[in-house]
Kinemage of the C-alpha trace (Angstrom):
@kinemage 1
@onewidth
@group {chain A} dominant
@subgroup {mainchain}
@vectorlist {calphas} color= white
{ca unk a 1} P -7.144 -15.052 -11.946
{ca unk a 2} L -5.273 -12.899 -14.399
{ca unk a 3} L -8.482 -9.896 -13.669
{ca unk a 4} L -7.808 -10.641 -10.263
{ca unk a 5} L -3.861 -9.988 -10.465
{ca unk a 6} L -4.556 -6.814 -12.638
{ca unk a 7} L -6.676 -5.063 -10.207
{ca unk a 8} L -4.247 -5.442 -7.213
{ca unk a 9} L -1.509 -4.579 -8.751
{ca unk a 10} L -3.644 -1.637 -9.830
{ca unk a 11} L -5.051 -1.058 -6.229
{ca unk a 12} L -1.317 -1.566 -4.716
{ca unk a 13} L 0.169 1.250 -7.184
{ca unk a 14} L -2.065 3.479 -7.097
{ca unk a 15} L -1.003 6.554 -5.137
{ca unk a 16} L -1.502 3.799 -3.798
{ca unk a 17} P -3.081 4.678 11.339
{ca unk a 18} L -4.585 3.529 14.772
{ca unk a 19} L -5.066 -0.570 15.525
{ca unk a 20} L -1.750 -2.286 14.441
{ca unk a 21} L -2.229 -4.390 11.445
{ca unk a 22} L -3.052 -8.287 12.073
{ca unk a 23} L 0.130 -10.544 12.226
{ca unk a 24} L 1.182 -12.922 9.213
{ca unk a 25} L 2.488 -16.394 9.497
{ca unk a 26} L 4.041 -16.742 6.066
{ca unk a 27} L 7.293 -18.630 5.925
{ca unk a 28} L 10.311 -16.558 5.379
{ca unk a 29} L 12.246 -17.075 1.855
{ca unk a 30} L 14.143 -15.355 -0.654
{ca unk a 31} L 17.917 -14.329 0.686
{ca unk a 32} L 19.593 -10.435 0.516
{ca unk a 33} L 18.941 -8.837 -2.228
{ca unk a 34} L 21.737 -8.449 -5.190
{ca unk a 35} L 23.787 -5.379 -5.608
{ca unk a 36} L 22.521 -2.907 -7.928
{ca unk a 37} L 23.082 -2.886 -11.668
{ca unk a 38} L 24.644 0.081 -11.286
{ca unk a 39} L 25.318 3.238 -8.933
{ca unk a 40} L 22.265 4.645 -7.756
{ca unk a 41} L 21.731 8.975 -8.414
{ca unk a 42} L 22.662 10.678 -5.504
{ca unk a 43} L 19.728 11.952 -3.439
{ca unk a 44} L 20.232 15.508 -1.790
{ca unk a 45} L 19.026 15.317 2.521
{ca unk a 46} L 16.317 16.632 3.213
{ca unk a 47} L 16.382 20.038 3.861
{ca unk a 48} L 15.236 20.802 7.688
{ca unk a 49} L 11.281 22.533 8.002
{ca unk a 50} L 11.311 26.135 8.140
{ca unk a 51} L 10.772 27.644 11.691
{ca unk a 52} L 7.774 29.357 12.265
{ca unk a 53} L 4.082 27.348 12.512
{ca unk a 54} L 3.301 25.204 9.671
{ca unk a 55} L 0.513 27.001 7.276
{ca unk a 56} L -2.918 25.428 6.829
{ca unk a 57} L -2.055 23.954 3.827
{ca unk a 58} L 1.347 21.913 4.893
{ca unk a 59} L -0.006 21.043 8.833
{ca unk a 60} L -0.138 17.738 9.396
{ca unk a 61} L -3.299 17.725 11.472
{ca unk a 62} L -4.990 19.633 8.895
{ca unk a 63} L -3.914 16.717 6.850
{ca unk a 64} L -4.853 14.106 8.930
{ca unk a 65} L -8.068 16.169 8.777
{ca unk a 66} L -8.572 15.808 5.037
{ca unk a 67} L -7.565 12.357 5.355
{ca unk a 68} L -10.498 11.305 7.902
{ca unk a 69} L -13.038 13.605 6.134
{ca unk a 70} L -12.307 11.275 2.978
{ca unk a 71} L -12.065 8.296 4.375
{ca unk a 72} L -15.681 8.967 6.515
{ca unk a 73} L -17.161 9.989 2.672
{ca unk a 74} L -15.887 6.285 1.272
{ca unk a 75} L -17.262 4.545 4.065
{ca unk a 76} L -20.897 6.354 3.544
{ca unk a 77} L -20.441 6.418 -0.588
{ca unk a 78} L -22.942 4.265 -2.081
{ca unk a 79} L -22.327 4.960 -5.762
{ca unk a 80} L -19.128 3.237 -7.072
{ca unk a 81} L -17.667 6.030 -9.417
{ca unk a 82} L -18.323 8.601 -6.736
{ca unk a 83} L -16.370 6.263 -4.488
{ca unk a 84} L -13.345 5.524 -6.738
{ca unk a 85} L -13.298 9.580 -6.882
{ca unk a 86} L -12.842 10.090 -3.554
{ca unk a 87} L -10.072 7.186 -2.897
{ca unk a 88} L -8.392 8.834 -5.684
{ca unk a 89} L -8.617 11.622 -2.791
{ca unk a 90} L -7.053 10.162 -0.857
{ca unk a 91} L -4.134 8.187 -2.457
{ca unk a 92} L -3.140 11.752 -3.179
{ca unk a 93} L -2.897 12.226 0.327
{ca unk a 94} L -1.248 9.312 1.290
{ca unk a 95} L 1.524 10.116 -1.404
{ca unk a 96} L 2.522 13.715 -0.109
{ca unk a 97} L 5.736 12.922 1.661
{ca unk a 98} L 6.496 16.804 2.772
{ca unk a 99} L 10.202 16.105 1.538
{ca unk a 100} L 11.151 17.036 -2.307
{ca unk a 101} L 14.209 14.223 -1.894
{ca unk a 102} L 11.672 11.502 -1.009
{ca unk a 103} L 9.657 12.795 -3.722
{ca unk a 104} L 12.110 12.194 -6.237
{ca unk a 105} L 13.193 8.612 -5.190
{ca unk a 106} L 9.237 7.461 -5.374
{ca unk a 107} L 9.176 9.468 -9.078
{ca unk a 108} L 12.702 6.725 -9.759
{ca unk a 109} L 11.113 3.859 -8.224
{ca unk a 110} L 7.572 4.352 -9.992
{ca unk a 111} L 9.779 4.882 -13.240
{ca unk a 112} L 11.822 1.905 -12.824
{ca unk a 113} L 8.716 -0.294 -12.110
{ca unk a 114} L 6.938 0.828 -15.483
{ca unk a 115} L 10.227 -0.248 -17.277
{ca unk a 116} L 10.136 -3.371 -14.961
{ca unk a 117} L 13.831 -2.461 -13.682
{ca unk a 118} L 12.633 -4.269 -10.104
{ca unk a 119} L 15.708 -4.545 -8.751
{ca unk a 120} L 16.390 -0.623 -9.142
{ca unk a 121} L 13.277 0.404 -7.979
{ca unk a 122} L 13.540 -1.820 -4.622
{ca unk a 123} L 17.088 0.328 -4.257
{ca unk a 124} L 15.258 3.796 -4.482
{ca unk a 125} L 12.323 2.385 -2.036
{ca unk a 126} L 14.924 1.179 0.281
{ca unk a 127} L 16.177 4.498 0.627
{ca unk a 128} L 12.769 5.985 1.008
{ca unk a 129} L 11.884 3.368 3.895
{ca unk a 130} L 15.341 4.403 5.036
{ca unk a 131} L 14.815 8.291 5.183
{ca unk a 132} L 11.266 8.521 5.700
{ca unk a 133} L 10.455 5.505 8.310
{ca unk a 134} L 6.803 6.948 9.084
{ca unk a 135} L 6.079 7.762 5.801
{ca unk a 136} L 2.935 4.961 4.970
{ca unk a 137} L 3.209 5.040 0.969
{ca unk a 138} L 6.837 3.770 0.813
{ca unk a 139} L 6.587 1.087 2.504
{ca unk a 140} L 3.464 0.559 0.466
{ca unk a 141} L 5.346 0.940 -3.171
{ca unk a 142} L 7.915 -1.258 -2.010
{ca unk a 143} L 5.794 -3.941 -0.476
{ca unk a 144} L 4.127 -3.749 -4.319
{ca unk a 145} L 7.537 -4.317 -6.095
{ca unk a 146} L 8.377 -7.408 -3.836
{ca unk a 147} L 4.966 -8.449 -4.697
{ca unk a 148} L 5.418 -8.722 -8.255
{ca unk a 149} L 8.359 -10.032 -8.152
{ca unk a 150} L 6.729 -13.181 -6.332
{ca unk a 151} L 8.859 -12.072 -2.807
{ca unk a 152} L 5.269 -12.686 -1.146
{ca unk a 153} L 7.100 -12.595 2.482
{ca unk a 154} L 9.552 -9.218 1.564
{ca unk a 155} L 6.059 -8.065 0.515
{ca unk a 156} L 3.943 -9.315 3.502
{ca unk a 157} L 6.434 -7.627 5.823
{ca unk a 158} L 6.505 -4.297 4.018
{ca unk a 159} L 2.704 -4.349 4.330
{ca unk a 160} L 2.276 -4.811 7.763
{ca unk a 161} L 4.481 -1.829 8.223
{ca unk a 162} L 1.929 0.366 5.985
{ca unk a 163} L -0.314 -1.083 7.714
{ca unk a 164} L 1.074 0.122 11.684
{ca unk a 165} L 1.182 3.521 10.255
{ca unk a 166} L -2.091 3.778 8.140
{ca unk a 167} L -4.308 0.817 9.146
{ca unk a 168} L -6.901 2.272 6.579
{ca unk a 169} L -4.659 1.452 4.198
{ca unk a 170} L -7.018 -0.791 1.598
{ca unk a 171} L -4.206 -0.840 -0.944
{ca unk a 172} L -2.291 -2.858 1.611
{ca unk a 173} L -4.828 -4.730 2.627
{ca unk a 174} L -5.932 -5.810 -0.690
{ca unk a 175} L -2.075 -7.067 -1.043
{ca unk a 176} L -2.650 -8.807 2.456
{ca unk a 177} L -5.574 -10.364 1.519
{ca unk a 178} L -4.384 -11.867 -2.143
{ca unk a 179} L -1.301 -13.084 -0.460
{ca unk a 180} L -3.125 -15.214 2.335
{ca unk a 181} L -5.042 -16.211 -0.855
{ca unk a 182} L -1.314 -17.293 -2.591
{ca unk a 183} L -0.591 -19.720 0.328
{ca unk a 184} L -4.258 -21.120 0.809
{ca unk a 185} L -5.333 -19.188 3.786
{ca unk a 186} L -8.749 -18.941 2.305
{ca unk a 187} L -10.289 -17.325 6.045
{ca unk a 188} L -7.650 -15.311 6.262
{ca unk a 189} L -7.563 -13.841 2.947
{ca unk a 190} L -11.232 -13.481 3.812
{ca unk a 191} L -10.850 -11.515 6.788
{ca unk a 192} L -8.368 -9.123 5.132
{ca unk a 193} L -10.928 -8.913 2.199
{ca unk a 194} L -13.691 -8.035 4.789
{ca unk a 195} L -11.141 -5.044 6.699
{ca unk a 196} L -10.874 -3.934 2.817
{ca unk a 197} L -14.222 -3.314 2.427
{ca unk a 198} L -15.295 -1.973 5.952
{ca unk a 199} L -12.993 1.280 4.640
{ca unk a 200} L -13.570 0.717 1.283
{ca unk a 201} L -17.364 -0.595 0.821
{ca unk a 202} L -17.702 0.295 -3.145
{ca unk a 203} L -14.294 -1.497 -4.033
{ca unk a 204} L -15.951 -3.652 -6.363
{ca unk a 205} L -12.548 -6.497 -6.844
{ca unk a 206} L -12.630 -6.613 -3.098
{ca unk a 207} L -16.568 -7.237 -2.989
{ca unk a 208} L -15.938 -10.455 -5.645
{ca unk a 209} L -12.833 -12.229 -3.349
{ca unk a 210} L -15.335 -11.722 -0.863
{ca unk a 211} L -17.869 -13.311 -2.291
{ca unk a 212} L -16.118 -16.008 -4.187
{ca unk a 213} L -13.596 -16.693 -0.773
{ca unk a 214} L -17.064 -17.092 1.376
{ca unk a 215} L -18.655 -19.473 -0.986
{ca unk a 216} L -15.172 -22.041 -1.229
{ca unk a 217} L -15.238 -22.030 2.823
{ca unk a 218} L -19.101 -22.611 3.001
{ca unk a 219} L -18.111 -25.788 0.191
{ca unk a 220} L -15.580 -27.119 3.210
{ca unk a 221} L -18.224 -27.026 5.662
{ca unk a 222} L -16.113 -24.039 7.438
């Protein structure tokens, strides 16, 4: 269980759209979140795009362009260091915001979380989810946070919005999947497990659930 934890969290951090995600029926808990510890930096606006047309480099179809051609080299990648390459690809990608200010509040929150400060880093992510509603990878971080702190609904929530804007998402769905597995939804956590790997088909911790998840259903006679 403890290998299993590890290389969630390690999926979930790392880096780190189309069909909406499928719908969770976990049972709402924890109440509002405390105050912070203490004041939080202030975070300059976002400074509007230049005018003009975006450059090849900063267009957001040519990045959704990059994005695809990664994600259709994962899906055909049969080797599984070749594969890890390439996600690392593409969590890249998913963690270019385009905004310097939401930079800096995911460089606080990823800070905070590696001196376990929780509670800070869910006040620079809710600023992120805040300023940057379509941007996948903060929702992401902060569904991770809420995860370890054992807010498995906060986090469930969080991940179905990654999930509406980048179904693909198999960080997300990895965190999906382990949560069903939490609250004994063993076909569910199987089904999420199974969307993992149809993006992600080398993802070796994914392959295990799969196979471990399958074989406790088959001993139920599901």
């Amino acid at each position: 269980m403890r290998r299993v934890f590890s290389c969630l969290v390690a999926v979930l951090l790392a880096g780190a759209s189309g069909a909406a995600a499928q719908q969770s029926v976990i049972p709402e808990v924890e109440g509002p979140l405390p105050p912070p510890a203490q004041p939080l930096p202030r975070v300059p606006e976002a400074a509007p795009p230049a005018a003009g047309p975006a450059t090849t480099e900063t267009s957001p179809e040519n990045a959704q362009g990059r994005l695809d051609k990664l994600f259709s080299d994962l899906k055909r990648e049969r080797n599984e260091r070749a594969a890890e390459r390439i996600a690392n690809f593409i969590r890249e990608e998913w963690s270019r915001s385009g905004s310097a200010s939401i930079d800096l509040l995911m460089q606080w929150s990823a800070k905070a979380v590696q001196e376990k400060k929780f509670d800070a880093a869910l006040d620079f992510l809710d600023q992120v989810t805040m300023l940057a509603p379509g941007f996948a990878e903060g929702w992401n971080r902060r569904a991770t946070v809420h995860y370890m702190m054992d807010s498995y609904a906060k986090s469930m929530s969080d991940i179905e919005h990654t999930l509406r804007l980048e179904p693909r998402h198999f960080g997300a769905l990895a965190g999906m999947a382990e949560i069903f597995r939490i609250y004994g939804r063993k076909q569910a956590a199987l089904d999420a497990y199974t969307r993992v790997l149809r993006v992600y088909p080398m993802l070796r911790s994914a392959q295990e659930q799969v196979g471990t998840l399958a074989d406790e259903l088959a001993g139920q006679g599901i």
